[in-house]
C-alpha positions as CSV (number, residue, x, y, z in Angstrom):
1,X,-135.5,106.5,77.0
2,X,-136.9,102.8,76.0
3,X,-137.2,100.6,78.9
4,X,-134.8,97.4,78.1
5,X,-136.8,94.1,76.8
6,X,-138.6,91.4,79.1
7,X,-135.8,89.3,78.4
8,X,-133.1,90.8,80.4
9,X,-133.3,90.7,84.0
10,X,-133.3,94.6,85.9
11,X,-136.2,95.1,83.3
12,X,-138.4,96.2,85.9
13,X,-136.1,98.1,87.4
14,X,-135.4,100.1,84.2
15,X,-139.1,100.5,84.1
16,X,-139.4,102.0,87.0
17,X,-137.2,104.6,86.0
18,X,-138.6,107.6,84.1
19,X,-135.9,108.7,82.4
20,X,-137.8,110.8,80.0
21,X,-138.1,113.5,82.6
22,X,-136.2,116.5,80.5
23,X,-135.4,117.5,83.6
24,X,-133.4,114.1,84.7
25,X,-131.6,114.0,81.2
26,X,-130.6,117.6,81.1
27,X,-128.4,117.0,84.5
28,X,-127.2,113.5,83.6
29,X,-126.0,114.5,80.4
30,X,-124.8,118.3,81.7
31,X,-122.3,116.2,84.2
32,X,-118.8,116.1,82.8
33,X,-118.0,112.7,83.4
34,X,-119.7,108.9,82.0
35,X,-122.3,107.8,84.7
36,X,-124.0,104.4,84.4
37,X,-126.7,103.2,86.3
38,X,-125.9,99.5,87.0
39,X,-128.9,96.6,88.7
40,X,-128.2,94.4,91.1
41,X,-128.0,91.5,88.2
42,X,-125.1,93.5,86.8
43,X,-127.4,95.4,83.4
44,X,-126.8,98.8,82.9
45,X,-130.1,100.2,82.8
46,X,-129.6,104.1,82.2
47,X,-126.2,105.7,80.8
48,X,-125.8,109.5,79.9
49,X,-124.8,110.8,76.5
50,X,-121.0,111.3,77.8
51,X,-120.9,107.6,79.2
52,X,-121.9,106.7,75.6
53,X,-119.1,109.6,73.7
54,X,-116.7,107.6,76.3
55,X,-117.2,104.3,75.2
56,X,-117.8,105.0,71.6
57,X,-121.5,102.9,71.8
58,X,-124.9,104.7,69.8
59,X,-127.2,106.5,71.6
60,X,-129.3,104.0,74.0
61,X,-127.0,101.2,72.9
62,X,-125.9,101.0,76.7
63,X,-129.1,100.2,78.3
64,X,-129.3,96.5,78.8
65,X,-125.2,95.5,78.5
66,X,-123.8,94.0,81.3
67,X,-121.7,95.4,82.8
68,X,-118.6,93.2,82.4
69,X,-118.4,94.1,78.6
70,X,-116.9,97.7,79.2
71,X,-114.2,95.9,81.4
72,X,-111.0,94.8,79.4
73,X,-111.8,90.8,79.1
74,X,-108.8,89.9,81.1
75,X,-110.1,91.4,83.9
76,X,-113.5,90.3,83.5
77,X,-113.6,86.8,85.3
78,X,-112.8,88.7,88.7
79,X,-115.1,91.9,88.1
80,X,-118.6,89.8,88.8
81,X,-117.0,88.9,92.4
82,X,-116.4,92.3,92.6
83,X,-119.8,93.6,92.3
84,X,-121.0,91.2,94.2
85,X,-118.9,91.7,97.1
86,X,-120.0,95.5,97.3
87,X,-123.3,95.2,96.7
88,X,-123.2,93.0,100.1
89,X,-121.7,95.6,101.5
90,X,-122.5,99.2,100.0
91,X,-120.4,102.1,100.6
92,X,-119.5,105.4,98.7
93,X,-116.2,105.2,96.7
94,X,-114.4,108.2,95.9
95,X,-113.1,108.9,92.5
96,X,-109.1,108.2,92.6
97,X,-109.2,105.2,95.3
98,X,-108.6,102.0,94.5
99,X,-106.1,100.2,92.2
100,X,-105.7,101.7,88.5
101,X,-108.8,100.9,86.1
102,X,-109.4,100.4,82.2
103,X,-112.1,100.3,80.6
104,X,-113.1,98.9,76.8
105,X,-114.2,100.9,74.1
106,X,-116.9,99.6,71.7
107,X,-113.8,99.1,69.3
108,X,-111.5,97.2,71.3
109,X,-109.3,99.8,72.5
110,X,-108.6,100.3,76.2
111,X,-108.6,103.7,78.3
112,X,-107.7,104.7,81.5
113,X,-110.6,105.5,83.8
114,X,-111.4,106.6,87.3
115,X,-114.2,105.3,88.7
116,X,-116.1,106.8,91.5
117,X,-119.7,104.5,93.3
118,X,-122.4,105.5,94.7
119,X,-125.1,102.9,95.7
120,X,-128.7,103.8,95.9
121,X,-131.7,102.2,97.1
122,X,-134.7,101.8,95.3
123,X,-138.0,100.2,95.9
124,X,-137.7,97.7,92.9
125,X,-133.8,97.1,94.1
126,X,-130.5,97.9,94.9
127,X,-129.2,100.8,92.2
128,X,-125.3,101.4,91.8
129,X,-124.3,104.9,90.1
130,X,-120.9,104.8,88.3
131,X,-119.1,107.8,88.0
132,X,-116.8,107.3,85.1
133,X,-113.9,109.6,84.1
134,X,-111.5,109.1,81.1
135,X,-107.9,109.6,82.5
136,X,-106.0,108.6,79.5
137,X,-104.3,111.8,78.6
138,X,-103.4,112.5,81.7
139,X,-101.9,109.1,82.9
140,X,-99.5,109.8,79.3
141,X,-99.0,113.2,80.5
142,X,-98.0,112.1,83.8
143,X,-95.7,109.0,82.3
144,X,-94.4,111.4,79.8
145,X,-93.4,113.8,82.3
146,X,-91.9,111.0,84.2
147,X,-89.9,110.5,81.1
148,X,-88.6,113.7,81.0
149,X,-87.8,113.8,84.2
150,X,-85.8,110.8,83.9
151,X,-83.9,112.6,81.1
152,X,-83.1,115.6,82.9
153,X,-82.0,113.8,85.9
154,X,-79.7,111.6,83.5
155,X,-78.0,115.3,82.4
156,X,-75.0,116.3,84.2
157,X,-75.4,119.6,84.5
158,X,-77.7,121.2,87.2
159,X,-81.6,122.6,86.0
160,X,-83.1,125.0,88.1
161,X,-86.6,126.1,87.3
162,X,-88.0,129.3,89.7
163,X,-90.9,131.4,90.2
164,X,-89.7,134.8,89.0
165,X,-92.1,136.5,91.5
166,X,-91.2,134.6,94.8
167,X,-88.0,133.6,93.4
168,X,-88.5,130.1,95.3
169,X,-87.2,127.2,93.3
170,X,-90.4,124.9,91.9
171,X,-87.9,121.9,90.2
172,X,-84.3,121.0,90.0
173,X,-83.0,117.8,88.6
174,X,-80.6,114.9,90.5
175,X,-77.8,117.1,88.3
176,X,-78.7,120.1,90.5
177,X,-78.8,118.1,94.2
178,X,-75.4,116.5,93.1
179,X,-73.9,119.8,92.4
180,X,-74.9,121.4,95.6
181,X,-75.5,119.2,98.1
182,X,-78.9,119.8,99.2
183,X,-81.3,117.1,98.9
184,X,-84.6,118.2,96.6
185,X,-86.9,118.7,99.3
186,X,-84.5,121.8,100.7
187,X,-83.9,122.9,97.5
188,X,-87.8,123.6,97.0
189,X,-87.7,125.5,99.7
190,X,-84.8,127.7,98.5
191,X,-84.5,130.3,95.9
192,X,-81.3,130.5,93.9
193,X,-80.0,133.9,96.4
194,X,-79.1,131.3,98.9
195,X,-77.2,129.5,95.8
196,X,-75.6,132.5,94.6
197,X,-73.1,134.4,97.2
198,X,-72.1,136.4,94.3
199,X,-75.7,137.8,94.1
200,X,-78.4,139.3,96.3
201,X,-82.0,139.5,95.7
202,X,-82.1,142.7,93.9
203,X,-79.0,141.8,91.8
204,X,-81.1,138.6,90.8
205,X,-84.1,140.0,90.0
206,X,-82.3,142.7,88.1
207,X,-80.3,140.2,86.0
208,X,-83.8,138.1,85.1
209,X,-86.2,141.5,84.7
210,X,-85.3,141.5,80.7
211,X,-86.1,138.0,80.4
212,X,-89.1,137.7,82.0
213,X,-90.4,140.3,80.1
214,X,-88.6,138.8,76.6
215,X,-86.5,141.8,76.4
216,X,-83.8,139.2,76.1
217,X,-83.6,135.7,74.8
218,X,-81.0,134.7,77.1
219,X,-78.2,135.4,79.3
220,X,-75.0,133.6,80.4
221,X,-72.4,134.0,83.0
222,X,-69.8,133.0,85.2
223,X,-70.0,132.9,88.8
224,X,-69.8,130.5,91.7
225,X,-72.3,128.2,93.5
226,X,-71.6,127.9,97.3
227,X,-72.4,124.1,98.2
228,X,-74.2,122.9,101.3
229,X,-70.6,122.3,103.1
230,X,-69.6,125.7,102.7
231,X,-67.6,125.2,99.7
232,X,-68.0,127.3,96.7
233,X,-68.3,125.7,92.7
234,X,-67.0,127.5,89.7
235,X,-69.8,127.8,87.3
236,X,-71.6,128.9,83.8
237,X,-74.8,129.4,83.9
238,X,-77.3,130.5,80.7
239,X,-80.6,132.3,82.2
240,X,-83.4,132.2,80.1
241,X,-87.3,132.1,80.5
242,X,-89.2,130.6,77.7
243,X,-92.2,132.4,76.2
244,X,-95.1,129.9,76.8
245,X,-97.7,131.8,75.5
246,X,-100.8,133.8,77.2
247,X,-102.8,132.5,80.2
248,X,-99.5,130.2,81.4
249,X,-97.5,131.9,84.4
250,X,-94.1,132.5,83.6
251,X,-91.0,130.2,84.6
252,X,-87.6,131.1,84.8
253,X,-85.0,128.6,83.9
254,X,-81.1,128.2,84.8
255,X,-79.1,125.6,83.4
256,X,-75.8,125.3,85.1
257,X,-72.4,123.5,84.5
258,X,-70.0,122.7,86.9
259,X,-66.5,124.1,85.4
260,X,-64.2,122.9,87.9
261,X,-62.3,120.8,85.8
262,X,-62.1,122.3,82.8
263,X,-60.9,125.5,84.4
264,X,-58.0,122.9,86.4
265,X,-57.6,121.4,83.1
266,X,-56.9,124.7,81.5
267,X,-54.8,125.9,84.4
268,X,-52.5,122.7,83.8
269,X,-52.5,123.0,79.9
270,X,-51.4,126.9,80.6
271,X,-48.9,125.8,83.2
272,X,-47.2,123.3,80.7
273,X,-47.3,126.0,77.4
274,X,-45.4,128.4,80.2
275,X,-42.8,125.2,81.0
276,X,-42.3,124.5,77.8
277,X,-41.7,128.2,76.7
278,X,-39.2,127.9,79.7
279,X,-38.1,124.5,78.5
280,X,-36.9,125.9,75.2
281,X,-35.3,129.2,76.5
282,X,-33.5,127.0,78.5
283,X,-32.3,124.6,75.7
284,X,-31.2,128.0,73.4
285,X,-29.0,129.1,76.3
286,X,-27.5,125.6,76.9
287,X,-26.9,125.4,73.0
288,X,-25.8,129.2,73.2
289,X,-23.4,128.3,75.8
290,X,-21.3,125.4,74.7
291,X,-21.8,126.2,71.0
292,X,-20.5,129.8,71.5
293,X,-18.9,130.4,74.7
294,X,-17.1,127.3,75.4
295,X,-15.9,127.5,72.2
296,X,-14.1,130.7,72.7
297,X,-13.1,129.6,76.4
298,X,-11.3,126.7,74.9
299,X,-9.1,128.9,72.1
300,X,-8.4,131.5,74.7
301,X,-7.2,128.7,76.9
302,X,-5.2,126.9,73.7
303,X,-3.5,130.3,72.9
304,X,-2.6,131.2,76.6
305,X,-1.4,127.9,77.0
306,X,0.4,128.0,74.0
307,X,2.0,131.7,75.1
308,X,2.9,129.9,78.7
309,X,5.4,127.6,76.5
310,X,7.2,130.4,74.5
311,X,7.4,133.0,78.0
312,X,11.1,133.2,79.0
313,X,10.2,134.2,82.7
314,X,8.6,130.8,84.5
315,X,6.8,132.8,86.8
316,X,5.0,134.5,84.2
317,X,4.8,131.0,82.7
318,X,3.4,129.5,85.6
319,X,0.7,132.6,86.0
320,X,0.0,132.1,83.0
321,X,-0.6,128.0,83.7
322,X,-2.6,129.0,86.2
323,X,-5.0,130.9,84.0
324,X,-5.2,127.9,81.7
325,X,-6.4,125.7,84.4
326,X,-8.7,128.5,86.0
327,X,-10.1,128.5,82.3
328,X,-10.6,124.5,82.4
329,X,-12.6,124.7,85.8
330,X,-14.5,127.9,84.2
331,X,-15.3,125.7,80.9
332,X,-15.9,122.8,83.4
333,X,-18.7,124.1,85.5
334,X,-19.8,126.1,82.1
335,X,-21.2,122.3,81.1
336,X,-22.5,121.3,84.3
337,X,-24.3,124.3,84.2
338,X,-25.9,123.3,80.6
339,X,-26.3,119.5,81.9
340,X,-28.8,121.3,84.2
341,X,-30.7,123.3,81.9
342,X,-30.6,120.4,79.5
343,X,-32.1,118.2,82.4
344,X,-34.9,120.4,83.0
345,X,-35.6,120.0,78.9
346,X,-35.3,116.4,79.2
347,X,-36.5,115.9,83.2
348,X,-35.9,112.7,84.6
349,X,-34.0,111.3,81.5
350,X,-30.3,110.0,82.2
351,X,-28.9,110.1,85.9
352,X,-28.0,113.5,85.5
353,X,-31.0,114.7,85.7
354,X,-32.0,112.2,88.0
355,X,-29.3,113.1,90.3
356,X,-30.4,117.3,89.7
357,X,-33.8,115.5,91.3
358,X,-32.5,114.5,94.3
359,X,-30.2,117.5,94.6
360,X,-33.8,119.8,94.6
361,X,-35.8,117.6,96.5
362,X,-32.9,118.5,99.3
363,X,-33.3,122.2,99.0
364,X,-36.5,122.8,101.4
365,X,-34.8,120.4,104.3
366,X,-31.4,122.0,103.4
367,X,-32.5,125.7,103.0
368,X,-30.7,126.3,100.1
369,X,-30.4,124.1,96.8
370,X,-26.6,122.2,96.4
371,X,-25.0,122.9,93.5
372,X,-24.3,120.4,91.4
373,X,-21.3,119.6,88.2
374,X,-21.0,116.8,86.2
375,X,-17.8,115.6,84.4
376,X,-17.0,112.6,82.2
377,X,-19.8,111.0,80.0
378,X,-22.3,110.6,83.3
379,X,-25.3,109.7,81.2
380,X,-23.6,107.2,78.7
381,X,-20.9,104.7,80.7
382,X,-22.5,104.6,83.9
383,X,-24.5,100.9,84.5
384,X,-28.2,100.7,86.1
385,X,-26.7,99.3,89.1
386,X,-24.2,101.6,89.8
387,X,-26.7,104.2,88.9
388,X,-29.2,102.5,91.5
389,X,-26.8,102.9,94.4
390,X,-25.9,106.4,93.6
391,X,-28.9,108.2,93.8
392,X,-30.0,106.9,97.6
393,X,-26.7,107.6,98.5
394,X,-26.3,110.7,97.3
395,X,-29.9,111.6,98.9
396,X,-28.9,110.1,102.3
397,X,-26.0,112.4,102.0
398,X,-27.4,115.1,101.4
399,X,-30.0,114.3,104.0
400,X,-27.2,113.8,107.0
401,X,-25.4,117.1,105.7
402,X,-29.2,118.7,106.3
403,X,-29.6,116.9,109.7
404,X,-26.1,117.4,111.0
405,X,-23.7,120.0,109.7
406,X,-25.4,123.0,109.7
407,X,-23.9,123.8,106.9
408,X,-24.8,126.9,104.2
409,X,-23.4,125.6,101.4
410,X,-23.1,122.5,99.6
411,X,-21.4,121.1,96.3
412,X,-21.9,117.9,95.2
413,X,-19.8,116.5,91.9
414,X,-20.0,113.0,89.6
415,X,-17.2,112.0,87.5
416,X,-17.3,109.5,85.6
417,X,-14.3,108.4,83.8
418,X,-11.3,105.8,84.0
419,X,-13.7,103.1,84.7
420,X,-14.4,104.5,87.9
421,X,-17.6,106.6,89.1
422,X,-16.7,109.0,92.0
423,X,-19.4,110.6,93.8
424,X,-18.8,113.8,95.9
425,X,-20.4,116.0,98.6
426,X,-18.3,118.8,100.4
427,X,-20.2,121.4,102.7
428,X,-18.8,124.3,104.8
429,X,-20.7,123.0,108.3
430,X,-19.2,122.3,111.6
431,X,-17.5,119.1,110.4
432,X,-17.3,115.3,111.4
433,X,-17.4,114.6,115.4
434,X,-14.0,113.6,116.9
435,X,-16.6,111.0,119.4
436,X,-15.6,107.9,119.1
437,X,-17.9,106.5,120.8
438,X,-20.6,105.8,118.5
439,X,-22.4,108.8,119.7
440,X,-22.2,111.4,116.4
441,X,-25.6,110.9,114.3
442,X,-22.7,110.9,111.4
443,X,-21.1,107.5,112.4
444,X,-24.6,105.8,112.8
445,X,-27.2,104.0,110.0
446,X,-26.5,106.2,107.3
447,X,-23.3,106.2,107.1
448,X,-23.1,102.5,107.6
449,X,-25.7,102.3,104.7
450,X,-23.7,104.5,102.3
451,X,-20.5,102.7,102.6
452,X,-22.1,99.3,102.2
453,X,-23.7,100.1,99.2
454,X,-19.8,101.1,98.2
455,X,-18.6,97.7,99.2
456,X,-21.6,96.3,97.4
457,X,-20.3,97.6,94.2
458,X,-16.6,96.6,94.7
459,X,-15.8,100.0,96.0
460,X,-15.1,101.9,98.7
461,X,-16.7,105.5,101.2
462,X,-14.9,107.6,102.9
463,X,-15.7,110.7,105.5
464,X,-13.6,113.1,106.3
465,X,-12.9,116.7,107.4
466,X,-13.2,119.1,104.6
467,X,-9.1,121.2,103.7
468,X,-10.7,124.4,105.9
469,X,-13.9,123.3,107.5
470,X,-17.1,121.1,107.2
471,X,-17.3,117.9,105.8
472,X,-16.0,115.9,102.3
473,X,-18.0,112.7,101.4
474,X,-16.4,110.7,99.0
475,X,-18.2,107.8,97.5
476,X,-16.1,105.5,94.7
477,X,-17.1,102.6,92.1
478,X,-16.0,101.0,89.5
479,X,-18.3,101.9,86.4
480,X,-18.6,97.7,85.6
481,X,-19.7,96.8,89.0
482,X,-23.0,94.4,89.4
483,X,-25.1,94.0,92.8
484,X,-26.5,96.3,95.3
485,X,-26.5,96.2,99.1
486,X,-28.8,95.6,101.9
487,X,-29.5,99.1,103.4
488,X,-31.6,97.8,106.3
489,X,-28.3,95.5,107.2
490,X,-25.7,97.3,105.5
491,X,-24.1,93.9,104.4
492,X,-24.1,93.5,100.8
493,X,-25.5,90.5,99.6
494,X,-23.0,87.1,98.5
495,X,-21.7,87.7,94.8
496,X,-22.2,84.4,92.9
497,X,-19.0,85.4,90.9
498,X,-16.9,85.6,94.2
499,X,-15.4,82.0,95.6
């Protein structure tokens, strides 16, 4: 190797240096990694073969630079304080410690380098070896796995890679620690048996056997995950364990989705095909019912009624009266009966069906479900506000009858017709108290309440003992009637209309 010319300072140094020793060149340039040989004035005065490869300088072309032009140039005005500082104060420096490094290329471009120092005394000087190692590739491999990473943890669904010898877990993604419950550091410590109560070891290793030795692409099932808390999560899972060629040890991959919803979802969407199935067969019978049978209810009534006029004997007329009205309370409770299947087809819409509501939501409290008829156009002539006070009375009704009377049997009716809407609930219990003294539940708040809402409306409430037993509420307003009372008071508010 030429020593470097008079000119540049360390040219003693360099000099003194006999680099042509074959056996000095053979184990600079057998070392993996660029090494320069820097003077205390900053020259490089010896570089091996991969130093130059690393820079992208000729042969020799080294010797004699300072050192300053392999540093990126914005980095350059602080790298002379640098050297300076350690060559006052000399120390090995590891390869790795330190903030990150670049280096220039003879062409401009930058790499990434670790840089490990050595300093060595010499009798012509201070020496300072550098270690130089290109990191480039693995600094992208490193940001490119951070990349993926990223992107896994952005997916929803849980990744679980494991060792199919030890079966322990080597990654999972944030989708996996959300799903489970265990933080990532646990999870490494974990193999998927402790994830799987459907599975033991041997089942597991049984189920990835085929695709560990590529028997089998992949494999997919449904099972459960069992959560940190306890809880277990309904699952699909597809098994597989890529072929990544000879030499690389094998790694078995489970990608898992949380089907919890979907399985809800579908539960719901089955649950509402099955209602309106129900839905329908209940509309057919309703149609089936007043098209058909009340249809031939009526003329059997019309031709009995019209035998009752021509009968001779009045008792056989007035049985056969009878009949005719027996007939009009059959076809009667006929319709209520289809104004309840019709309400279930149409839930919620019109006060009949609102009133069916409150008639079920009574039936746990109750013990039994109230049956309920209809008569008169309910749905069509009655107002919002009369509607409004109807329903919470007939709830707290139904809601005293459940408290107080004991009763096992209910029937509450609507009619609706010559301008007035008459409300009606009769049970067979033990009947209004005789105390007159304030101290029967019956003659308390909700009985004030449902006869103010009454008196609100222009109307009037009545209790009374039922014709054999039990108890008859009857609740009457005119269909027309505006306003609505106070049930925390039970004084119905001033009507502007009123002088």
């Amino acid at each position: 190797m030429t020593a470097a010319p008079d000119d540049r300072p360390d040219a003693a140094v360099v000099a003194a240096i006999d680099v042509a020793d074959p056996v000095v060149g053979a184990l600079l340039d057998a070392v993996p990694d660029g090494v320069v040989v820097v003077g205390a004035a900053g020259r490089i005065v010896l570089a091996n073969r991969r130093a130059e490869e690393l820079f992208g300088y000729p042969p020799r072309d080294l010797v004699g630079r300072l050192v300053e032009e392999l540093v990126p140039e914005r980095f350059r005005g602080g790298h002379a304080g640098d050297r300076a500082a350690y060559l006052h104060a000399p120390r090995p420096r590891p390869m790795g410690i330190g903030p990150d490094l670049h280096a220039v290329r003879a062409d401009g471009t930058e790499r990434s380098v670790e840089i490990s120092l050595s300093p060595l005394a010499t009798d012509d000087g201070p020496l300072v070896i550098a270690s130089i190692r290109d990191i480039t590739e693995r600094i992208d491999a490193e940001a490119h796995s951070r990349r993926v990473q990223r992107s896994l943890d952005a997916i929803r669904d849980g990744v679980f890679m494991f060792d199919p010898t030890t079966l322990r877990f080597i990654y999972v993604n944030q989708g996996a620690i959300e799903q489970v419950g265990w933080s990532r550091r646990e999870l490494l410590e974990m193999t998927p048996v402790e994830l799987l109560p459907e599975f033991g070891e041997t089942g597991l290793r049984e189920l990835i056997q085929p695709l560990v030795e590529h028997r089998l692409g992949s494999r997919s099932l449904t099972t459960v995950h069992r959560r940190r808390d306890g809880s277990d999560v309904p699952v699909e899972v597809v098994v597989q364990c890529p072929d990544q060629g000879a030499g690389h040890v094998p790694v078995v991959v489970a990608l898992v989705r949380d089907v919890s919803e979907r399985l809800e979802s579908e539960a719901r969407l089955r649950s509402a095909h099955q209602e309106l199935e129900l839905l329908e067969d209940r509309e057919r019978i309703a149609r089936d019912l007043h098209d058909t049978v009340i249809q031939r209810l009526f003329a059997t009534g019309m031709s009995i009624q019209a035998t009752a006029v021509r009968a001779a004997d009045i008792d056989v007329s007035a049985r056969l009266q009878d009949w005719v009205d027996e007939l009009d309370t059959t076809i009667r409770e006929i319709r209520t009966a289809i104004f309840g299947l019709q309400a279930h087809a149409a839930w919620g819409q019109g006060l009949r069906g609102e009133a069916l509501r409150v008639a079920r939501e009574a039936a746990p409290t109750l013990g039994f479900e109230p049956r309920v008829r209809f008569d008169g156009p309910v749905d069509t002539v009655v107002t919002d506000a009369v509607a409004a006070e109807l329903l919470p009375t007939l709830r707290e009704a139904l809601a005293n009858v459940a408290r107080h009377a004991g009763a096992t049997d209910v029937e509450v009716g609507v009619r609706a017709g010559a301008g007035r809407l008459v409300l009606v609930v009769a049970d067979d219990g033990i009947g209004p108290s005789t105390d007159t003294g304030g101290g029967d539940p019956l003659t308390g708040r909700g009985v004030r309440n449902m006869a103010a809402r009454a008196e609100a409306l222009g109307g009037w409430f009545e209790l009374r003992r039922g014709p054999v037993r039990g108890t008859v509420i009857e609740w009457d307003v005119p269909l027309d009637a505006l306003g609505s009372a106070d049930p925390d008071t039970g004084s119905a508010p001033p009507d502007p209309h009123r002088g």
